[in-house]
N, C-alpha and C positions, 0 to 999 in steps of 0.2 A: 561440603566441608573443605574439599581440597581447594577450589575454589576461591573461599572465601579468606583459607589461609595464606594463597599465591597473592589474594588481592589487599591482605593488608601488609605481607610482605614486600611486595612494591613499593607501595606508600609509605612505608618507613626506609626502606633504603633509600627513594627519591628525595624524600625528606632530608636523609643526612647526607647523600651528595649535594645539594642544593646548599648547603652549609659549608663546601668544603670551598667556595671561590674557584680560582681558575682550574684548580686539582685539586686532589685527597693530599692533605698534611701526611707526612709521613708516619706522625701518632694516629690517624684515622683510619689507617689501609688493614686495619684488623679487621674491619668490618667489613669493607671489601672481599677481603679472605674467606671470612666467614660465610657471606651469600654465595661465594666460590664453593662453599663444600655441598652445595644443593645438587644433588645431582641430575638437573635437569640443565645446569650453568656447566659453560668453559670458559675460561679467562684463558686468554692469547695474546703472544708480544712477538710484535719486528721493529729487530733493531739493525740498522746497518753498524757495522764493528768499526770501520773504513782501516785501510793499509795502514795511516798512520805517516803517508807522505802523497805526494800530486804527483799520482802516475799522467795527468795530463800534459804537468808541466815537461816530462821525461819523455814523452811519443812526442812532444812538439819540435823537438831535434831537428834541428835542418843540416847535419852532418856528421857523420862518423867521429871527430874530434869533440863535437856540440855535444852528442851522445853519452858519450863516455862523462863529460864531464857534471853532466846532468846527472846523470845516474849515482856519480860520487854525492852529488849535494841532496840526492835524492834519499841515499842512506843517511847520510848527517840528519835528515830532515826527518826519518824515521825515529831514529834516535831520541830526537828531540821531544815525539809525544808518547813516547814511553809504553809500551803494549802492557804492563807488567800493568801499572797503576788505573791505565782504560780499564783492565780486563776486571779487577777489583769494581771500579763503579758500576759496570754492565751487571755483575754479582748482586751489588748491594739492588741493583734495580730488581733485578727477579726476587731478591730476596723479600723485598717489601709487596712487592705483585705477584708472586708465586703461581705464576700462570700455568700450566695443564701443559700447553705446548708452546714452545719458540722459534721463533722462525730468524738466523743468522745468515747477514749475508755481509761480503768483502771479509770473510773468515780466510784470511793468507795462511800460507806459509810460506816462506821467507828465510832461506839460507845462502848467504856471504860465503865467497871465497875469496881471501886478501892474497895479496902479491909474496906473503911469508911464508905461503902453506898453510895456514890457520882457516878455520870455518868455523862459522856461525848461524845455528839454528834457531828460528824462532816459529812455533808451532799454536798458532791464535788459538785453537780450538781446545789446544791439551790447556794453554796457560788458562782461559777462560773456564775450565771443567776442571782444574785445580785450585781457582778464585770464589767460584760456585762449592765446589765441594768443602772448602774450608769453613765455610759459616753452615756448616752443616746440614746441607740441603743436597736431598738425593736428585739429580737429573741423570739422564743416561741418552748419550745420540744414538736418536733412531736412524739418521743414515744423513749422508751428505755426497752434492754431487761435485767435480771439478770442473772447474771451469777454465778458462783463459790461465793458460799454463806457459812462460817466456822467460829466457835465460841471458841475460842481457850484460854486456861488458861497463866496467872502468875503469877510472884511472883514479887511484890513490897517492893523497901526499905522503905519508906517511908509513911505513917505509913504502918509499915510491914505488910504483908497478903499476900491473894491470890484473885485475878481477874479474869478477863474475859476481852476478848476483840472479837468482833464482826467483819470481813470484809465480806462486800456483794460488789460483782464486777458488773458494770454496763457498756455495752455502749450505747450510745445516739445520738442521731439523733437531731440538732438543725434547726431551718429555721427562715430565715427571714421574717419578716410581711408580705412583698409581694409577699412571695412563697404561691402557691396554694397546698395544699397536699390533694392526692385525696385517697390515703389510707396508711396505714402503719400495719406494720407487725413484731411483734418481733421472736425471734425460738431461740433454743438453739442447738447442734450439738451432734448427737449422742453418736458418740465419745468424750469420756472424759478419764482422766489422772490421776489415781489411786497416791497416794502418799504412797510413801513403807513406813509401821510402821505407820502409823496411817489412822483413817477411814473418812477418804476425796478423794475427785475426783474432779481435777479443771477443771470445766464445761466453757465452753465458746459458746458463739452463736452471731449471727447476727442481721440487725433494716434493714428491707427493706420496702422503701417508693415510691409511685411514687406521684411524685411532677411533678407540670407546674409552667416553670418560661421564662415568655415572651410569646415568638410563639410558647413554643416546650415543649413537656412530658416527662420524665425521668422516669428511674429505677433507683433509688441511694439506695446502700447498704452499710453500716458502718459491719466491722466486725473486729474482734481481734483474730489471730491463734493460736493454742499451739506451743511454743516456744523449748519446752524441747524433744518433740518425736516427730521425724518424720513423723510413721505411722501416728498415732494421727491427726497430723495435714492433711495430706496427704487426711486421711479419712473427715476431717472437711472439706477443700478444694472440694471434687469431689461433698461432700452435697451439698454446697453454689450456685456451677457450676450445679449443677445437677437440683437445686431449681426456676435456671435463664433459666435453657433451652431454655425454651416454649418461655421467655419475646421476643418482638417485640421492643418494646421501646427501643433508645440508653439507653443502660444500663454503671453506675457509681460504681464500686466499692472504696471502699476507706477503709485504714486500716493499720492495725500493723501486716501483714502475717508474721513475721516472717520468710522469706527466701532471703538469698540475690540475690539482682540483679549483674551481669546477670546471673549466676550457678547455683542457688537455686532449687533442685527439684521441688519445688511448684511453686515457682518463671516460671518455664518453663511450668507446670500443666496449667498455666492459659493462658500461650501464647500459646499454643498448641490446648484450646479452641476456639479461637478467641480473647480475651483480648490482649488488645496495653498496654502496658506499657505509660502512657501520657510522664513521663519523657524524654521518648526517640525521641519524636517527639519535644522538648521545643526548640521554637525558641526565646528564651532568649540567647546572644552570649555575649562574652567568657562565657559558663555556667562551674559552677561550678560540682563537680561530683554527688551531690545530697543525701551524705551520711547523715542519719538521725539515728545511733545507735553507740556506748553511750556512755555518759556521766557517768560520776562517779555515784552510785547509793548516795552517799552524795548530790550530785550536785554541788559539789565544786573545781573540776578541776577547774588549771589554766590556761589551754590550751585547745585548740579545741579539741576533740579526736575520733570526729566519722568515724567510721572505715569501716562503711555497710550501704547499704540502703536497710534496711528492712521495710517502708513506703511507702504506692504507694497510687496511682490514676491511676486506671487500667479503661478501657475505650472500648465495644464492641457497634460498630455502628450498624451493620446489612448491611452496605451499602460498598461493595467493590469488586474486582474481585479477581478469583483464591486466594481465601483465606485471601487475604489482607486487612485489615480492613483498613477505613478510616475515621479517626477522627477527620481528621482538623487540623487547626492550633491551637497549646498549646503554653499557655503564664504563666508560672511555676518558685516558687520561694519557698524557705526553707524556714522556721522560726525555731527562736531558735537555731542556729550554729553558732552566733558570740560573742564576746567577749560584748560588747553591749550590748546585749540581756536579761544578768542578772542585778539580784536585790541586795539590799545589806538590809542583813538580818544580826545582830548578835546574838551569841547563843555559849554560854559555851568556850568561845576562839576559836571557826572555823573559817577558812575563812570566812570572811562574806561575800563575794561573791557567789550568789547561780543564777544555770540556771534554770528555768522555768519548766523542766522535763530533767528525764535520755535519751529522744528521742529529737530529731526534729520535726517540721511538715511540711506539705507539703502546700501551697495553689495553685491552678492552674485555670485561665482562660480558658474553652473551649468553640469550636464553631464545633458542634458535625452537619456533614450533614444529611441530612433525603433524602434518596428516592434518592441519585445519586446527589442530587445537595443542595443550602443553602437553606430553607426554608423564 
């Protein structure tokens, strides 16, 4: 009987994902929700949040006066895509996916000191878990780790001076009320990422939790890679893999690696592991290609332009033969890739159309086997 109900259960969700085109209508994600309350199923989402300005352009400084002044147009440039109104769309996203657990990364904080005495805080995690909270949805951090922590000068027009500005990088791990979390773990990565000409190292690490949600116990890991070196990351990678070894548990990774699929050095590091790509397994049809990187660092492209999918939900069961893992059936949809999906902000004559983040995210329904068979 159980059986026979799992197997026409599929078939009718297959069925109405198959109807939904490149993703679920946002009038169709009840149904989504609904296969979510099976307790053999978790729905998972990474989203990178991003700063909200090009910390790359601001390290590329080729002097103390450059510095400074990058950093001034570095705030203007924050300013301009609005944390307040992101943290609102990132909301509406969970709210329609109501995923189990979330995995955040480029979660700042971010306080201004002006040349008048005056300071300004902005705290991504509280504004985002007061954007969540408002549409009535209970989540709670189960823990978050720090990361790349730098306190950096400029120069203000207005009234003229010299500042400070402060970014501490965070990723975080959210859970739903009736996720159980039986422990959590923040770390940071050995390897880190020197920036030439000045005395910083952008540090990054990982949030691993295991959580029970329903029948079944996870290992969900939120992580964010270096972007810029290879080695770097390579090295951050074998850590994370090296950290999960031992784990017994289906293990969840989720994140911003940084490699694309299918090429990516790292990208293949982890499927050479054991780790499934979930994407590759989505029985969402016609799918889409899954690209999640990027968008303008403005946010104001007029067009689509993601180019790479460097976001995943990587997925090791424990349960499969001759190397094969088996995951299951995956039920997978992007956020944040359509035109739709922005907000309308104005700010200094820009397009007032802005996306949510310079990335996509991922949400994906799995039903992860245990022990050869569905639990």
């Amino acid at each position: 009987m159980r059986k026979k109900s799992l197997i026409v259960i599929l078939v009718c969700v297959a069925f109405v994902l198959t109807t939904w085109g490149d993703k679920p209508p946002r009038d169709e994600l009840w149904k989504l929700r609904q296969i979510g309350k099976d307790p053999n199923s978790i729905i998972v989402m990474t989203r990178n949040v991003y700063f909200g300005t090009d910390v790359d352009y601001v390290m590329g400084a080729t002097s103390v006066p450059d510095l400074m002044q990058r950093v001034a147009e570095a705030i203007q440039w924050f300013y301009s895509t609005n944390i307040y109104s992101r943290a609102d769309e990132f909301a509406d996203e969970i709210a329609r996916g109501l995923p189990h657990l979330v995995g955040l990364q480029e979660v700042a904080t971010i306080n201004i000191w002006f040349p008048d005495g005056t300071m300004e805080t902005y705290n991504f995690r509280s504004i985002i878990e007061n954007a969540i909270a408002s549409r009535g949805l209970n989540y709670q951090l189960v823990e978050e780790v720090e990361d790349t922590n730098i306190i950096l000068p400029f120069l203000w027009p207005s009234p003229p001076g010299l500042g400070q500005v402060q970014l501490i990088d965070h990723d975080v791990v959210l859970a739903r009320h009736d996720v159980g979390i039986l422990d959590a773990e923040p770390m940071n990565f050995g390897a880190t990422l020197p920036v030439p000409g000045l005395p910083i190292e952008i540090v990054r690490g990982f949030v691993s939790v295991k959580a029970k949600v329903g029948h079944k116990t996870y290992r969900f890991v939120n992580t964010h890679l270096e972007p810029d070196d290879i080695v770097v990351r390579q090295d951050q990678a074998f850590q994370l893999i090296g950290e999960l070894a031992s784990e017994i548990l289906p293990t969840i990774i989720v994140g911003d690696l940084n490699t694309p699929a299918p090429n990516g050095t790292t990208y293949q590091t982890f499927l050479d592991h054991g780790y499934v790509d979930s994407w590759t397994r989505n029985q969402v049809r016609p799918r889409i290609l899954g690209n999640t990187s990027g968008h303008d660092p403005l946010l104001r492209n007029t067009d689509v332009d993601l180019e790479k999918r460097i976001d995943f939900i990587m997925v090791r069961s424990n349960v499969g033969m001759n190397g094969i893992h088996n995951i299951g059936p995956v039920f997978a949809y992007v956020v944040g890739d359509e035109l739709d999906d922005r907000f309308y902000f104005e700010y200094d004559g820009l397009n007032p159309w802005l996306w949510p983040s310079d990335h996509a995210g991922v949400v994906a329904l799995l039903r992860i086997p245990v022990l050869g068979k569905y639990k």
